[in-house]
N, CA, C and O atoms as CSV, one atom per row, in Angstrom:
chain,resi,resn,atom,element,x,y,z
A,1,UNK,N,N,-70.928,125.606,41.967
A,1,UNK,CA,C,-70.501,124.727,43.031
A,1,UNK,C,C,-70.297,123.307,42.514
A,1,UNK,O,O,-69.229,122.707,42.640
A,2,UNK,N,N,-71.522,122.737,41.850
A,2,UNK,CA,C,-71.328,121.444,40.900
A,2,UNK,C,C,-69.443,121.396,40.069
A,2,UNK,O,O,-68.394,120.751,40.063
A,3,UNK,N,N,-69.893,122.196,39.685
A,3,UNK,CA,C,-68.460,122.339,38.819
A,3,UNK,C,C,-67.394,122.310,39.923
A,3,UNK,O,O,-66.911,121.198,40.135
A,4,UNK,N,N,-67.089,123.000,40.425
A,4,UNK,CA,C,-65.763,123.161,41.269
A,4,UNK,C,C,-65.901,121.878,42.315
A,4,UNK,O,O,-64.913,121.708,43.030
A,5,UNK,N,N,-67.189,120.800,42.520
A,5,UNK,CA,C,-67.071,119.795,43.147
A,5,UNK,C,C,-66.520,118.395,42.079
A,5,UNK,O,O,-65.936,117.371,42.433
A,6,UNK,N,N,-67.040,118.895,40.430
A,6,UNK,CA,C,-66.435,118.162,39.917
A,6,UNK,C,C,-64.865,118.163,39.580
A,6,UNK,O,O,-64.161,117.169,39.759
A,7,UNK,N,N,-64.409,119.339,39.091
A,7,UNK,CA,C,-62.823,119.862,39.062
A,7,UNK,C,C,-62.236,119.018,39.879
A,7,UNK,O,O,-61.469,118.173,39.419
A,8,UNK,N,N,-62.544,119.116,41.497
A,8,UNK,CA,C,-61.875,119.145,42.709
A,8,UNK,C,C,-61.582,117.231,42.860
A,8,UNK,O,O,-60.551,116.636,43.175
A,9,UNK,N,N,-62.869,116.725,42.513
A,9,UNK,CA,C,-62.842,114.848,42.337
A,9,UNK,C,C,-61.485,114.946,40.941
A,9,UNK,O,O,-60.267,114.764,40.936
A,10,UNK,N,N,-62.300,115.247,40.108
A,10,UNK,CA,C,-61.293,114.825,38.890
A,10,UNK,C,C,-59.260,114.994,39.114
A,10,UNK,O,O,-58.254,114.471,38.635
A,11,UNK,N,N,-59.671,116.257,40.330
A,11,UNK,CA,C,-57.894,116.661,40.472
A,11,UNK,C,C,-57.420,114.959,41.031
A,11,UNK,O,O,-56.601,114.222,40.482
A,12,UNK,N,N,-58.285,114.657,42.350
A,12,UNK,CA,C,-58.389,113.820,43.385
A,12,UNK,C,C,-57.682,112.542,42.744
A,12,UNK,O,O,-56.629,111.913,42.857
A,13,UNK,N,N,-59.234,112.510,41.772
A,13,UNK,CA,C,-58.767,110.859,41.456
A,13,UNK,C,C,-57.285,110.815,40.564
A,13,UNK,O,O,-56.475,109.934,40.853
A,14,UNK,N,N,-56.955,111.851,39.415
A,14,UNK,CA,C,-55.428,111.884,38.816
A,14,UNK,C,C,-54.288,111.694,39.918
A,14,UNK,O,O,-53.328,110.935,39.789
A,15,UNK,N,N,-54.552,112.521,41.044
A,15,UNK,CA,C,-53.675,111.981,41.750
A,15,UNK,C,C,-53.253,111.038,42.906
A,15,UNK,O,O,-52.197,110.890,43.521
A,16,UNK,N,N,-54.514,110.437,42.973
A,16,UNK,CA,C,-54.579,108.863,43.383
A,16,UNK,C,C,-54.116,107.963,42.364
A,16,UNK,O,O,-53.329,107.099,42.750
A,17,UNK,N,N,-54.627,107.981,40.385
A,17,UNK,CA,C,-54.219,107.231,39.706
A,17,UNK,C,C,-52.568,107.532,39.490
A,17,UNK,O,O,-51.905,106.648,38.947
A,18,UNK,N,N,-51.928,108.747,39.905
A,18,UNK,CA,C,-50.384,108.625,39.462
A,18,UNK,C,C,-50.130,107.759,40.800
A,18,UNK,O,O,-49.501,106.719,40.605
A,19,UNK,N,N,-50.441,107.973,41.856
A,19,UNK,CA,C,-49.555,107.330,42.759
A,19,UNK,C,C,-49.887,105.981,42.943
A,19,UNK,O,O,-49.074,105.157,43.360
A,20,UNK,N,N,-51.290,105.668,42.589
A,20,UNK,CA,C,-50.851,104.441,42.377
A,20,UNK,C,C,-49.930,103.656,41.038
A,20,UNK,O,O,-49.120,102.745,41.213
A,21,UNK,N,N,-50.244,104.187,39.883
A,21,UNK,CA,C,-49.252,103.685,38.949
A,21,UNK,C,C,-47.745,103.694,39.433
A,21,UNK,O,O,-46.888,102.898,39.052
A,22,UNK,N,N,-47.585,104.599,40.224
A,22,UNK,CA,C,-45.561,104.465,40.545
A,22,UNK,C,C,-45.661,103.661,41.747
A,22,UNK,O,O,-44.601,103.309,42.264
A,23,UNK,N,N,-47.025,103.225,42.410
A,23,UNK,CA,C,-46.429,102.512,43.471
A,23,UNK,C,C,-46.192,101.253,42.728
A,23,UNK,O,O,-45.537,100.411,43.343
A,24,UNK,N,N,-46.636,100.909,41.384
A,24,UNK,CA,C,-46.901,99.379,40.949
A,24,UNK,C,C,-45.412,99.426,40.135
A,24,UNK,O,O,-44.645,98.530,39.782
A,25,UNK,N,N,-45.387,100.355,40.055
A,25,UNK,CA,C,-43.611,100.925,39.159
A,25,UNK,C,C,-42.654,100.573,40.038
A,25,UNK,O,O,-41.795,99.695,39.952
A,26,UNK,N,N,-42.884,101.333,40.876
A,26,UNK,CA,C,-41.790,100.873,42.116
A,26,UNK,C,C,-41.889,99.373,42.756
A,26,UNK,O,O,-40.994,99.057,43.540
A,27,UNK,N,N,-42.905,98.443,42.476
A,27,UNK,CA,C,-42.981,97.282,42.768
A,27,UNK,C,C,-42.315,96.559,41.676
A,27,UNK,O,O,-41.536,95.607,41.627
A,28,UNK,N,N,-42.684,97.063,41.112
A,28,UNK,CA,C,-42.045,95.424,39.974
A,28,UNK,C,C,-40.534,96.086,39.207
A,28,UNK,O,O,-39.960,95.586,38.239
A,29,UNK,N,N,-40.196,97.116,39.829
A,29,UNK,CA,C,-38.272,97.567,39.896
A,29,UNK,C,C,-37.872,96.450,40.979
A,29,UNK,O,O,-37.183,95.470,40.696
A,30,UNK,N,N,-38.464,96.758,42.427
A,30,UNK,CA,C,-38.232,95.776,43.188
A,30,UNK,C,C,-38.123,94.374,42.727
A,30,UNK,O,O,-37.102,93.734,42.977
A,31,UNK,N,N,-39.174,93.823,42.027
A,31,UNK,CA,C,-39.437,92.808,42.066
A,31,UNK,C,C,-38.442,91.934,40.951
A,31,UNK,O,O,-38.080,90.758,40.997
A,32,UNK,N,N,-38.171,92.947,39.991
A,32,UNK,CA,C,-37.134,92.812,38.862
A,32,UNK,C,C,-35.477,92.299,39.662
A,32,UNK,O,O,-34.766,91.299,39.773
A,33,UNK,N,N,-35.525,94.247,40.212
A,33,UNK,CA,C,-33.854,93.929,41.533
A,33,UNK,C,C,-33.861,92.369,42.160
A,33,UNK,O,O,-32.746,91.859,42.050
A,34,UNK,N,N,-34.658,91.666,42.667
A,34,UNK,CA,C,-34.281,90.785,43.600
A,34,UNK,C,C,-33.936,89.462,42.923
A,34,UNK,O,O,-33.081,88.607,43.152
A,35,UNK,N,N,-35.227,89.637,41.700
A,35,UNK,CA,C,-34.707,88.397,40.747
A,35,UNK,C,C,-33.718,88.535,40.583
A,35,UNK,O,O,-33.213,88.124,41.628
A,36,UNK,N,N,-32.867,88.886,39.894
A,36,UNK,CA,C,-31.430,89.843,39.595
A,36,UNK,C,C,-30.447,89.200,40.408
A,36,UNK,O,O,-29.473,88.490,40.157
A,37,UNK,N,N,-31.121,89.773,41.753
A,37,UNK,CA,C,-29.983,89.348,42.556
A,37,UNK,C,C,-29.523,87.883,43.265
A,37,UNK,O,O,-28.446,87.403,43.620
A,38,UNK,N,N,-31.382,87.297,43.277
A,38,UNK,CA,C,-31.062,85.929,43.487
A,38,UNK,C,C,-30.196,85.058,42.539
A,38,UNK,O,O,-29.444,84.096,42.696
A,39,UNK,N,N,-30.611,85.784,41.516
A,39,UNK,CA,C,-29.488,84.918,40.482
A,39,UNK,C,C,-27.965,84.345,40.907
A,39,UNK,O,O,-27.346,83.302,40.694
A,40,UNK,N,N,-27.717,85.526,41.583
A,40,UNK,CA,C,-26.173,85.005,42.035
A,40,UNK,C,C,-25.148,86.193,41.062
A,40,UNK,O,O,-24.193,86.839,41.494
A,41,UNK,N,N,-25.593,86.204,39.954
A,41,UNK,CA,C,-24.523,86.593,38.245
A,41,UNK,C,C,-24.883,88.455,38.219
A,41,UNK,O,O,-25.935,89.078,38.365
A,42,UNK,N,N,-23.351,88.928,37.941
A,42,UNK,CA,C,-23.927,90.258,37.826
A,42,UNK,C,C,-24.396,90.968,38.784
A,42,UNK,O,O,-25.288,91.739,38.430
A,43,UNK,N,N,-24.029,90.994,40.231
A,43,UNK,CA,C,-24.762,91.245,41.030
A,43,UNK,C,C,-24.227,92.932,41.499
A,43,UNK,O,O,-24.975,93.608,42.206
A,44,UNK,N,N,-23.350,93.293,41.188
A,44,UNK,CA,C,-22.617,94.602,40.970
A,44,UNK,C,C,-23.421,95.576,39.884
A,44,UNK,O,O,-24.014,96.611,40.188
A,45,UNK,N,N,-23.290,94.938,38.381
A,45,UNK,CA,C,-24.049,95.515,37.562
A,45,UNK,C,C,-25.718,95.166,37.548
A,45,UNK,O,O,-26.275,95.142,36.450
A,46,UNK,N,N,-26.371,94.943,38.572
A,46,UNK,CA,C,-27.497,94.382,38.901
A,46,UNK,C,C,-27.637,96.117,40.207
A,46,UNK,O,O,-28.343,97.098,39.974
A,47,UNK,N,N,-27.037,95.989,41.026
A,47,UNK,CA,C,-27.052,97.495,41.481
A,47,UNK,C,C,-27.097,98.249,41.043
A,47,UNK,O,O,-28.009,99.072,40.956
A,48,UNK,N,N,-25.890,98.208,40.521
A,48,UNK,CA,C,-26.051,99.512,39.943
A,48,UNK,C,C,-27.212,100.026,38.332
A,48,UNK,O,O,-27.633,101.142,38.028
A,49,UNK,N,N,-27.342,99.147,37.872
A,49,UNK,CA,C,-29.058,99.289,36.797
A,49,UNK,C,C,-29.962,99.526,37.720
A,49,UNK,O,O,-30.925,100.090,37.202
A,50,UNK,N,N,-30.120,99.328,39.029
A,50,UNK,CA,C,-31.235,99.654,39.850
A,50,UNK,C,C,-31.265,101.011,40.680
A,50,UNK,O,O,-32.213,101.576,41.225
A,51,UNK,N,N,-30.287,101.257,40.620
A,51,UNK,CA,C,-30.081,102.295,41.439
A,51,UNK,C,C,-30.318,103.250,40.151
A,51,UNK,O,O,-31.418,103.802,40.124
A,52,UNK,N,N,-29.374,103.535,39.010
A,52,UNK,CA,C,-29.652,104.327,37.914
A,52,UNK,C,C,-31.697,104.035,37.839
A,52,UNK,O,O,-32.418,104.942,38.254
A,53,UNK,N,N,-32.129,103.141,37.458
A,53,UNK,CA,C,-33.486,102.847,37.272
A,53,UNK,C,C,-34.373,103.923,38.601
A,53,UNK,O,O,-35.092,104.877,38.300
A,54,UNK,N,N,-34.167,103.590,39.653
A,54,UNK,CA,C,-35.028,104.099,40.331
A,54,UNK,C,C,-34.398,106.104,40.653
A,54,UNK,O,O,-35.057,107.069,41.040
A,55,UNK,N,N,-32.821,105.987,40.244
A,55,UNK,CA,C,-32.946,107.797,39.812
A,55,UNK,C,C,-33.776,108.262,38.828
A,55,UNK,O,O,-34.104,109.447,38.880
A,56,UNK,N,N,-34.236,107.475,37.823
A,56,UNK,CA,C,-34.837,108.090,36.494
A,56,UNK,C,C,-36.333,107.926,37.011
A,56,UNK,O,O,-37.309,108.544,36.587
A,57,UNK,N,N,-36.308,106.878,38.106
A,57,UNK,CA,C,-38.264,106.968,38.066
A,57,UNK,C,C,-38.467,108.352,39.308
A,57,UNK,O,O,-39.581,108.806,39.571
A,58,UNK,N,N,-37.609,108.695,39.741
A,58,UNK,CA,C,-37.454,109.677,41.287
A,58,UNK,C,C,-37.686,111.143,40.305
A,58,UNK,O,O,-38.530,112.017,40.500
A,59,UNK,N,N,-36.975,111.100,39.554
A,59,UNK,CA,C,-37.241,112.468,38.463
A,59,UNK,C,C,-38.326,112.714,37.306
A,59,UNK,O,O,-38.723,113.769,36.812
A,60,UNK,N,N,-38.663,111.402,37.047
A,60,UNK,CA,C,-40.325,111.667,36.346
A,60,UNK,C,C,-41.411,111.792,37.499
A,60,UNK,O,O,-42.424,112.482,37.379
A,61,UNK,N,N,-41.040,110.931,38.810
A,61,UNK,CA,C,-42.820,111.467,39.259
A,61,UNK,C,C,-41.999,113.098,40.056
A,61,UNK,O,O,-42.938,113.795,40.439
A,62,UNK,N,N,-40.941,113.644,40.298
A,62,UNK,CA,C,-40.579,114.863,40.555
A,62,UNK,C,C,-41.461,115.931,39.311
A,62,UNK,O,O,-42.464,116.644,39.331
A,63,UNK,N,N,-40.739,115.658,38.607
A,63,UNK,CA,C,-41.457,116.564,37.222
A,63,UNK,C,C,-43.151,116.441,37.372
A,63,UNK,O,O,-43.766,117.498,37.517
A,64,UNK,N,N,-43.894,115.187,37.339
A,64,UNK,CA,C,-45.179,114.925,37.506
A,64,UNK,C,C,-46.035,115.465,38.203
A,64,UNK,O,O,-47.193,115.803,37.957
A,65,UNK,N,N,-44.952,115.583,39.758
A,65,UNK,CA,C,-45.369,116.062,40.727
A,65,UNK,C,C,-45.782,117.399,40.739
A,65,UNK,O,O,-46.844,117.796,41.218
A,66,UNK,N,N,-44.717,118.250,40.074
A,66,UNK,CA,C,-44.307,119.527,39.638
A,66,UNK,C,C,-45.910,120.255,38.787
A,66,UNK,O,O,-46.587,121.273,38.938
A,67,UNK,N,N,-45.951,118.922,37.794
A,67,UNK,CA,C,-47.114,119.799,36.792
A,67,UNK,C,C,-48.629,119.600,38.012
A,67,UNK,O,O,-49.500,120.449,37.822
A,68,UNK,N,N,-48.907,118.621,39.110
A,68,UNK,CA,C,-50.242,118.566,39.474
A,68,UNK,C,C,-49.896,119.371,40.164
A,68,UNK,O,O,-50.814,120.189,40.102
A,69,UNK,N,N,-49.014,119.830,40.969
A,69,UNK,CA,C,-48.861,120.747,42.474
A,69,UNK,C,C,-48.744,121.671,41.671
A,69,UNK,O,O,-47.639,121.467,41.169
A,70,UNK,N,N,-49.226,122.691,41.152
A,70,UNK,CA,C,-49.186,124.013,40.233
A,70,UNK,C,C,-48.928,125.221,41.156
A,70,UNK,O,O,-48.255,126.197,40.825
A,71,UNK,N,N,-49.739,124.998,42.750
A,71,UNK,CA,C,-49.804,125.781,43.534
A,71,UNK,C,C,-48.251,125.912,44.683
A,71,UNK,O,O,-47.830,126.864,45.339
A,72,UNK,N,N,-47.781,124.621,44.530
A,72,UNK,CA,C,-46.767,124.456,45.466
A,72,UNK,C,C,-45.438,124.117,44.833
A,72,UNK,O,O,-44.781,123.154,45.227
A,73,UNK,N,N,-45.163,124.665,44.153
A,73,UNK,CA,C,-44.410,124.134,42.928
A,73,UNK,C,C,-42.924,124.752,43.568
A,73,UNK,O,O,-41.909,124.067,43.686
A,74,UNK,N,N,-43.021,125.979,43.892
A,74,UNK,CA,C,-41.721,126.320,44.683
A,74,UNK,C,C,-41.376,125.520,45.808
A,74,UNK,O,O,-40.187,125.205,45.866
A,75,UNK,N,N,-42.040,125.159,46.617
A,75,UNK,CA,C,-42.002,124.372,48.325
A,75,UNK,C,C,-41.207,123.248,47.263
A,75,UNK,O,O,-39.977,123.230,47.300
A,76,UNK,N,N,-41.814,122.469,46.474
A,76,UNK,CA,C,-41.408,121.320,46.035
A,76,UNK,C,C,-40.216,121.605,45.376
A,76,UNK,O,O,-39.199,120.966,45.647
A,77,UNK,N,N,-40.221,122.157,44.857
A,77,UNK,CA,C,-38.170,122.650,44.295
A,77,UNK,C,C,-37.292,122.468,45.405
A,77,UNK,O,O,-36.543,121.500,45.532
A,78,UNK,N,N,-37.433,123.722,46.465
A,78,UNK,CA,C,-36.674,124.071,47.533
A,78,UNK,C,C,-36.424,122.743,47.832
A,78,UNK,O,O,-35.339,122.210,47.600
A,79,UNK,N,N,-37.764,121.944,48.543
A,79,UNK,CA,C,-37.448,120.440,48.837
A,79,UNK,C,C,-36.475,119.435,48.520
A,79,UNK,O,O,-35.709,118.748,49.195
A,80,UNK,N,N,-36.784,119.572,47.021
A,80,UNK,CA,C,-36.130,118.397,46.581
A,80,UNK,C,C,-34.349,118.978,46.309
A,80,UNK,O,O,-33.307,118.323,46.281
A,81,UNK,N,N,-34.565,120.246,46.165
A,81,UNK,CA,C,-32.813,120.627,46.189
A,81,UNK,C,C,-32.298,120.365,47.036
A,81,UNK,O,O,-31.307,119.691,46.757
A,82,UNK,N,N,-32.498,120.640,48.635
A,82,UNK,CA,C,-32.353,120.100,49.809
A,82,UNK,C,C,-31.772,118.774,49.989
A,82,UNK,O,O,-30.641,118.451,50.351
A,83,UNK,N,N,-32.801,118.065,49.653
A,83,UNK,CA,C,-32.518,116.688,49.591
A,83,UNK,C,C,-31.738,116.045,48.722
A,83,UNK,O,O,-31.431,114.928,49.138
A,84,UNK,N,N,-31.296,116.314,47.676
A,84,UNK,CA,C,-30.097,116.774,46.500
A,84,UNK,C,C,-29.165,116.562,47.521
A,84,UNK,O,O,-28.926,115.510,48.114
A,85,UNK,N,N,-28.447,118.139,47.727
A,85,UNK,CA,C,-27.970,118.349,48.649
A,85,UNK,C,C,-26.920,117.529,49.781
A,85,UNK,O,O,-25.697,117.416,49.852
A,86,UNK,N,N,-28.293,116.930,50.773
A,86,UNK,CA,C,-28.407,115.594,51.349
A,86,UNK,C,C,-27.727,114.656,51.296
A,86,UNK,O,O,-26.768,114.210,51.925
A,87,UNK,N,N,-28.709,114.195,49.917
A,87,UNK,CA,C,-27.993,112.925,49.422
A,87,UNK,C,C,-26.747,113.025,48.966
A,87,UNK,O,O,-26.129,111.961,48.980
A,88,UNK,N,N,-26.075,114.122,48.494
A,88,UNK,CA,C,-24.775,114.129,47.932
A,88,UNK,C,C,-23.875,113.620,48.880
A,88,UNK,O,O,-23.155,112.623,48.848
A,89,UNK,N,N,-24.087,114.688,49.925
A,89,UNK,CA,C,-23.264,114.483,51.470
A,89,UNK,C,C,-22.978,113.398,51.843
A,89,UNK,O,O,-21.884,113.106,52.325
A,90,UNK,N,N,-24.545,112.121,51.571
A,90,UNK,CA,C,-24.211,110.868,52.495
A,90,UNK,C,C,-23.592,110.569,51.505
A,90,UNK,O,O,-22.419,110.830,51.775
A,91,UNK,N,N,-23.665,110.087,50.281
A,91,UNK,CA,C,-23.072,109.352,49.110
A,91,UNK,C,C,-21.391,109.701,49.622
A,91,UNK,O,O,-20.728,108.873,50.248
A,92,UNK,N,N,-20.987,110.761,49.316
A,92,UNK,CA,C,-19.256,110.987,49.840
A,92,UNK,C,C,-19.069,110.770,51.092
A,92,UNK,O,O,-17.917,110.405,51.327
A,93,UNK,N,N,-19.801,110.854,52.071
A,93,UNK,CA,C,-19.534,110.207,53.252
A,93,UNK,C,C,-19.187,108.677,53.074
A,93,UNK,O,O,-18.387,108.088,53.802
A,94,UNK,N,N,-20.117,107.893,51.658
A,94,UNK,CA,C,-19.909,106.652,52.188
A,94,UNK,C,C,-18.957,106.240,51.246
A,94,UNK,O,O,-18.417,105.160,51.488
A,95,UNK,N,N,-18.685,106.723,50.425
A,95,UNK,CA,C,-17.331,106.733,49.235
A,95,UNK,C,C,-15.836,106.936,50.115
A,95,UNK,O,O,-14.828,106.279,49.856
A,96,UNK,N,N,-15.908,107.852,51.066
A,96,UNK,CA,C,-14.602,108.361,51.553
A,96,UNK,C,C,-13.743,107.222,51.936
A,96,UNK,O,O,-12.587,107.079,51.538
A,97,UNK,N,N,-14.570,106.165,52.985
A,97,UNK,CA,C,-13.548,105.462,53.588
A,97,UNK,C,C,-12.912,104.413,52.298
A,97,UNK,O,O,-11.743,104.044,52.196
A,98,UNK,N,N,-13.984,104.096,51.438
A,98,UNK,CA,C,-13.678,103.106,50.388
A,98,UNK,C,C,-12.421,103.963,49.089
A,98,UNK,O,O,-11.884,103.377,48.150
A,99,UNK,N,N,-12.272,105.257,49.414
A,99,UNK,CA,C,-11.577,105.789,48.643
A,99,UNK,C,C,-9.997,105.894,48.954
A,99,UNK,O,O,-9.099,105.715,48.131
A,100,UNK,N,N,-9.840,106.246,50.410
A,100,UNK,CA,C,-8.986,106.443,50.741
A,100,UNK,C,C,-8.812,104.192,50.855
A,100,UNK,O,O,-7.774,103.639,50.491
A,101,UNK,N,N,-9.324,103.858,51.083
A,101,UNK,CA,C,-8.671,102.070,50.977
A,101,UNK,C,C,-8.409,102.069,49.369
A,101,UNK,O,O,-7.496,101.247,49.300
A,102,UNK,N,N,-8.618,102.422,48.269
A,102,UNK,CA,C,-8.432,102.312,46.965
A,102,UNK,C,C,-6.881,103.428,47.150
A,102,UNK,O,O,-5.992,102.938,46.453
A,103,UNK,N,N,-6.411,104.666,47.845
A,103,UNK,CA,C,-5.358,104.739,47.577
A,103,UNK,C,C,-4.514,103.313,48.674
A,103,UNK,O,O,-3.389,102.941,48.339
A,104,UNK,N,N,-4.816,103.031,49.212
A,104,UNK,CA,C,-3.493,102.679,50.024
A,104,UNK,C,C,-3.801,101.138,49.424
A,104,UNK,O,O,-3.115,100.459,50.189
A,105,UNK,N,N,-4.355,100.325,48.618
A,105,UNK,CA,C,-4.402,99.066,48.417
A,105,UNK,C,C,-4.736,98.676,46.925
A,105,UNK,O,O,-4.672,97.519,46.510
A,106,UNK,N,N,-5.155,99.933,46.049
A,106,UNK,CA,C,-5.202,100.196,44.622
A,106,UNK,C,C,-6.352,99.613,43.944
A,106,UNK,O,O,-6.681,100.000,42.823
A,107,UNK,N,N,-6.997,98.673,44.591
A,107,UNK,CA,C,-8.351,98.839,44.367
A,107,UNK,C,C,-9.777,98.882,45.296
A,107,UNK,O,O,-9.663,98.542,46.473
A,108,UNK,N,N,-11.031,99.265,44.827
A,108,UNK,CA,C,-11.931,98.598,45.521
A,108,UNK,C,C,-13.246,97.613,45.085
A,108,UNK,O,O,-13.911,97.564,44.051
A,109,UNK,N,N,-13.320,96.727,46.572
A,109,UNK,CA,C,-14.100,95.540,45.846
A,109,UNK,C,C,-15.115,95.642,45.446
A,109,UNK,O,O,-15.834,96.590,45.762
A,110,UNK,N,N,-15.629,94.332,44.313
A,110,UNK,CA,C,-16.980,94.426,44.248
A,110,UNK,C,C,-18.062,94.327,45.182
A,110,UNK,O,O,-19.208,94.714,44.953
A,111,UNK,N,N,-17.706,93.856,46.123
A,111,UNK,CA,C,-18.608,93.955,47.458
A,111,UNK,C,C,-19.139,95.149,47.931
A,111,UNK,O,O,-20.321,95.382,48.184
A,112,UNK,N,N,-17.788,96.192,48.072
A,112,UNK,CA,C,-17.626,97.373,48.757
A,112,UNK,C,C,-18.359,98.214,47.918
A,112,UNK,O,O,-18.978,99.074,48.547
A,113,UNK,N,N,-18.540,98.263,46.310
A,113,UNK,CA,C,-19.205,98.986,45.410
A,113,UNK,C,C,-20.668,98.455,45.194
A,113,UNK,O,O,-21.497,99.270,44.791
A,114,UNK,N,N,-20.993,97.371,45.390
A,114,UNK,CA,C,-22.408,96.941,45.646
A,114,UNK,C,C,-23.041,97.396,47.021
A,114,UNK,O,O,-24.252,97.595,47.125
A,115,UNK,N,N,-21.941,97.587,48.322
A,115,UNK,CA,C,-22.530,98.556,49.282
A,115,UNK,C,C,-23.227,99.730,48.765
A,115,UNK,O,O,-24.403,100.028,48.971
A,116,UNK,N,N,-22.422,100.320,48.117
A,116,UNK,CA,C,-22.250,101.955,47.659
A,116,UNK,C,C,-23.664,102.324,47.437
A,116,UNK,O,O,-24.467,103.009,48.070
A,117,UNK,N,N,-23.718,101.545,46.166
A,117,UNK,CA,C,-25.138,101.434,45.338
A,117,UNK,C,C,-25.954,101.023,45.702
A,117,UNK,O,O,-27.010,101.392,45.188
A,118,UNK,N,N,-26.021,99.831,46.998
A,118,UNK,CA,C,-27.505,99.257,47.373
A,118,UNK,C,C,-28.197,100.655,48.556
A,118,UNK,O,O,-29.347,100.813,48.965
A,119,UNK,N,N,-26.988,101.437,48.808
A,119,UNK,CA,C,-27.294,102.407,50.025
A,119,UNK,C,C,-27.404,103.750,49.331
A,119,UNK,O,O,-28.224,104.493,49.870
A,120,UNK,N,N,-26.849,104.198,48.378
A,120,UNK,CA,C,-27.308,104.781,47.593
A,120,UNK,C,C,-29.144,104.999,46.802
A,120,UNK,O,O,-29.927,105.948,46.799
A,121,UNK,N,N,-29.196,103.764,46.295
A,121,UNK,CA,C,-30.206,103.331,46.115
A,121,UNK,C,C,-31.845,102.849,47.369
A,121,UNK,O,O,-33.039,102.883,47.070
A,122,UNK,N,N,-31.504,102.641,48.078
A,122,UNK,CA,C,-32.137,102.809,49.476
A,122,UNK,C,C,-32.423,104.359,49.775
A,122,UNK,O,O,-33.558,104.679,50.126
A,123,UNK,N,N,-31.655,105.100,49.674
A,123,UNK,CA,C,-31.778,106.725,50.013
A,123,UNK,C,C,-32.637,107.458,48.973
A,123,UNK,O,O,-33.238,108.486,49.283
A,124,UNK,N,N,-32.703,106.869,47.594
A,124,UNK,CA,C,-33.586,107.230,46.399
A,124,UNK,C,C,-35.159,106.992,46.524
A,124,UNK,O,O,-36.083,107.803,46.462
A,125,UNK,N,N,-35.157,105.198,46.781
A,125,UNK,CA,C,-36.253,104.819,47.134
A,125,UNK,C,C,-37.296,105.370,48.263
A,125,UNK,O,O,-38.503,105.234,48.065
A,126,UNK,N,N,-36.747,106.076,49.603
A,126,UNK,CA,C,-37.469,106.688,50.085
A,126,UNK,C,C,-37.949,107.986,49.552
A,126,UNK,O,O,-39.069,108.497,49.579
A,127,UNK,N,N,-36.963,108.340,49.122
A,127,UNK,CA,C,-37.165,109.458,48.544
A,127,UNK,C,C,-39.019,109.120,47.883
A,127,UNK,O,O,-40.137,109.251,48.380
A,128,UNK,N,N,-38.550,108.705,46.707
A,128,UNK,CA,C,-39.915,108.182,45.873
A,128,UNK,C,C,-40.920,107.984,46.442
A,128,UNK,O,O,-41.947,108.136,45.782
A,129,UNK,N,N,-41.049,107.554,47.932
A,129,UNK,CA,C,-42.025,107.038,48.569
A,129,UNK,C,C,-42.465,108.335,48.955
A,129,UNK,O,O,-43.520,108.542,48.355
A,130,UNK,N,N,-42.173,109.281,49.649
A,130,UNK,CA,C,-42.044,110.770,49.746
A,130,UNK,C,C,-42.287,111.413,48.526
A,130,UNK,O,O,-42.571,112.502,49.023
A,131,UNK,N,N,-42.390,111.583,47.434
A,131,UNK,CA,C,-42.857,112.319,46.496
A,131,UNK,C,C,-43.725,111.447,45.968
A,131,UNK,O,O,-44.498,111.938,45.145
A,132,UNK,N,N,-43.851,110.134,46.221
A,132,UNK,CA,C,-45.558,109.623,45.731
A,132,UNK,C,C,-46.749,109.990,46.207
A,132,UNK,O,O,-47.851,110.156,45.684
A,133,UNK,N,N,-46.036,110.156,48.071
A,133,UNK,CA,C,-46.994,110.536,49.036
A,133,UNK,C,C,-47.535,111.659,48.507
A,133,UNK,O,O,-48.710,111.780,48.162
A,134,UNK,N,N,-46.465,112.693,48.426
A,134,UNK,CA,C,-46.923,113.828,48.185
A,134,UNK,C,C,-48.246,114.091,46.505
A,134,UNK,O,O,-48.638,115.149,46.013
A,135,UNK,N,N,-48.411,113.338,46.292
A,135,UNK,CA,C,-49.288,113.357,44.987
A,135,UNK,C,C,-50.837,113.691,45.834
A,135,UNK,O,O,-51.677,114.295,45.168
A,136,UNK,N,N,-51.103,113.408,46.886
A,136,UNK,CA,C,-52.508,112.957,47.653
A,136,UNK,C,C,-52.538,114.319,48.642
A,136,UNK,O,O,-53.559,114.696,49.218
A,137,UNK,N,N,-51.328,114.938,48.727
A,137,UNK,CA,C,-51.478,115.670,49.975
A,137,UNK,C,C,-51.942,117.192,49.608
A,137,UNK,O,O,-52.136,118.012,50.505
């Protein structure tokens, strides 16, 4: 019983210490993005490094997630394909109108592509918040 009360803490606290390490990950991406953006400079390629940045941190604590949940490891696939999925849908939903204005006017702005990516990127970030959660549950 000792034993399986110690196992059971030791699982506990690893996955309190991952989620908190990506919540401090995911803070200072934030905290990086805004400097960035207050700058004024780059503010297109300032999205879009953030948006790429927080896909690559969405797929290490996925994988992470993957090795502590040993037991739920399918639920968490299905999930996150889903949400794959999902996200694809909104992303071309929000590309379409800006696509069809790139045929009839030949380009689109940097404004309109910093939309793309800050909403793009918004849809990731929850995500993350949702598979951090899930580290505790």
């Amino acid at each position: 019983m000792k034993i399986f009360l110690l196992f059971f803490t030791t699982i506990i606290m690893n996955c309190s210490a991952q989620q908190g390490k990506y919540d401090l990950i995911l803070k200072k991406l934030d905290k990086n993005h805004q400097f960035k953006l207050d700058s004024g400079e780059f503010m297109l390629e300032t999205e879009l490094e953030y948006t790429m940045k927080l896909d690559s941190l969405m797929k290490v604590i996925y994988n992470d997630l993957i090795v502590v949940k040993k037991t739920n490891v399918k639920n968490i696939e299905i999930e996150q394909n889903k949400w794959i999925k999902q996200f694809d849908i909104q992303i071309k939903n929000i590309w379409k109108p800006l696509n069809e204005s790139m045929n009839e006017i030949g380009f689109i702005s940097n404004d309109e592509k910093m939309f793309v990516y800050n909403k793009k990127s918004e849809l990731i970030r929850i995500r993350i918040l949702e598979l951090i959660n899930k580290f505790n549950k």
